[in-house]
C-alpha positions, 0 to 999 in steps of 0.5 A: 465513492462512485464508480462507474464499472466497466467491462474487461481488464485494460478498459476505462474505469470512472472513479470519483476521488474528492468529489472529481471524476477520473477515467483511469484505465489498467489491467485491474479495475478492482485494484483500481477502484480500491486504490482510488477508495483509498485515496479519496479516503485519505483526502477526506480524512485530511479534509475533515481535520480543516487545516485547509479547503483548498483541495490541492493542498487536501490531495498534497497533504493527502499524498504525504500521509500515503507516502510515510504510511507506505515508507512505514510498512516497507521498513516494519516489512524490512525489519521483520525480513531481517529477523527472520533470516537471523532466526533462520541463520540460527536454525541452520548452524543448529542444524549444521552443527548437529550434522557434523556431530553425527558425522565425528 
C-alpha cells in the first residue's frame, strides 16, 4: 500500500486502498493508514480467491468479511465479559461470606 505521509493530526493523509488513491483526513493518521492496510488487505484476499474482478463486488464482498470479523470479536469480547463478572460474582460471595463469619 502507498501512502502519502502528511504533517499534523486533522491534515490529509493519501492512502491507496485496491490500487485507488483516497485523501482521508482524522486525528490519526497512523490509525488511518493501518486502517486502510487492513482494508486493502482484505480486498486482495477477496480478490485473489477469483470469485469476481469487479472491484465493487471485491470492496462488498471485502466489507462483509470485516463486518463478521468485528461481530465475532464483539461477541468472544461479550462472553469473556460475562465470564468474568461470574467469576468476580463468586469471589466476592467468598469473600462476603467469609466476613460475615468472622462477624457471628
Amino acid at each position: 500500500m502507498a501512502e502519502v505521509p502528511r504533517g499534523k493530526a486533522g491534515d490529509y493523509v493519501t492512502v491507496e486502498i485496491y490500487d485507488q488513491l483516497y485523501h482521508l483526513s482524522g486525528q490519526d493518521p497512523v490509525h488511518i493508514r493501518e486502517l486502510a492496510a487492513c482494508v486493502d488487505a482484505k480486498m486482495r484476499a477477496v480478490a485473489a480467491q477469483g470469485r469476481t474482478a469487479d472491484s465493487l463486488r471485491v470492496a462488498v464482498l471485502a466489507a462483509l468479511n470485516l463486518a463478521d470479523e468485528l461481530a465475532q470479536a464483539t461477541s468472544a469480547d461479550l462472553r469473556l465479559g460475562h465470564a468474568r463478572a461470574a467469576n468476580l460474582r463468586v469471589m466476592l460471595d467468598e469473600v462476603l461470606d467469609d466476613e460475615r463469619s468472622k462477624a457471628r
